[in-house]
N, C-alpha and C positions, 0 to 999 in steps of 0.2 A: 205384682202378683196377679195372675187371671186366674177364673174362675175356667175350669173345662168341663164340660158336660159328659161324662158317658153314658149311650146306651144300645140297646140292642138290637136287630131287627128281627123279626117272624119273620123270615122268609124260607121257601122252598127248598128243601135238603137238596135235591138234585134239580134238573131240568125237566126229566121224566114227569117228575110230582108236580111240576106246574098245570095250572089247568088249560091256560092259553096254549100250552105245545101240543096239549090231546086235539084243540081245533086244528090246529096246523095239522097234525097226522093225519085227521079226518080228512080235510080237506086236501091232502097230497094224496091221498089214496084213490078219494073220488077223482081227480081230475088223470093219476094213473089208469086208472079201470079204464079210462077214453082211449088210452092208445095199448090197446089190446087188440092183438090181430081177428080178433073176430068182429071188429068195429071197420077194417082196409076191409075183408074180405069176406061176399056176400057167401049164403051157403050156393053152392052149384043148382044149376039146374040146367036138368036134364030134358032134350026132346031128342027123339029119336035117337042116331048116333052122334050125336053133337052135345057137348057141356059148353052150359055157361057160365061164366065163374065175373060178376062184377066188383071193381075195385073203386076204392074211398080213399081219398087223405082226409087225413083228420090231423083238427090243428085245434089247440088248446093255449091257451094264455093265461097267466093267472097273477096276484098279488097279495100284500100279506105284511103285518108286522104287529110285532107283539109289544108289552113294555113291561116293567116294572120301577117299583121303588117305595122308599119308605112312606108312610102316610103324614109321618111329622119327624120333628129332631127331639123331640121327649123319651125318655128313658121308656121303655119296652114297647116303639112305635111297630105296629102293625104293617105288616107289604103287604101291597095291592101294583094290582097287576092289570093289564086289557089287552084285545089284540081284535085285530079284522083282518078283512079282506076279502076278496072278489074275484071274477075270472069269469071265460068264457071259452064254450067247446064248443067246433061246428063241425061238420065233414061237408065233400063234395064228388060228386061223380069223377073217376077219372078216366077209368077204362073198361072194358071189357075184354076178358079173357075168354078168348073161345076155341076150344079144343076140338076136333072131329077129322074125320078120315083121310081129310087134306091135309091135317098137321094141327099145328097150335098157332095161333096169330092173337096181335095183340092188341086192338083197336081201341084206339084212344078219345075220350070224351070232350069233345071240343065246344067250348063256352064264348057262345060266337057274343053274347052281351059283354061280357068279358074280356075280350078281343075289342071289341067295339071300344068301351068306356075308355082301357089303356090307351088306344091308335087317339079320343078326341083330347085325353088328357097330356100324351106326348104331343099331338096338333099345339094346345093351348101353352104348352109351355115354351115351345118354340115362337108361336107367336107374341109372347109377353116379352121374353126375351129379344128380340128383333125389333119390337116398339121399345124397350129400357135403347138399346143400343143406339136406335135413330133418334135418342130425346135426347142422347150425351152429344153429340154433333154440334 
């Protein structure tokens, strides 16, 4: 004969009613509101008969995880629940759009440090590789 224990938990009627999802909403909203075009696209400006109109990528990352569960296995244990998470938004020049009497052209923002860093980090990895290669010999 065992003995079986039953009981019950307080937990959340639906998913809505959690508290930890209202963070996650928060937090997906904020990190939405980032990739709203008026974040890629500067307001115009204007000289003479030429508009400029500057452009942005914007890149956003983010993380997240919620939990729950019972506080104990006692008859009317209490849920309890947590959640975090974290992220990061940046943007970066990309181009300039510039409209005027000669037409519309699309000039692009060139990130010579950028260029630079990838050319010495493709450099190094060809050289690490070429040193592994000639230490297998």
């Amino acid at each position: 004969m065992t003995d079986e224990v039953e009981f019950t938990l307080n937990k959340p009627e639906t998913i809505e009613s959690d508290p930890s999802m209202a963070v996650v909403e928060e937090t997906l909203g904020k990190f939405l509101a980032v990739a709203d075009v008026d974040m890629v696209y500067a307001p115009p400006i204007r000289k003479a008969n030429t508009i400029i109109i500057p452009t942005a990528e914007v890149f956003s990352i983010m993380g997240f995880g919620v939990g729950g569960g019972p506080s104990g296995s006692e008859k009317g244990a209490r849920w309890g629940g947590g959640g975090g998470g974290g992220g990061q938004s940046f943007s970066r020049p990309v181009a300039v759009i510039v409209a005027g009497p000669e037409g519309v052209q699309v000039k692009p923002v060139i990130d010579t440090t950028k260029l630079l860093l990838t050319a010495f980090t493709a450099f190094g990895f060809m050289i690490s590789t070429l040193a592994r290669m000639r230490s297998h010999r």
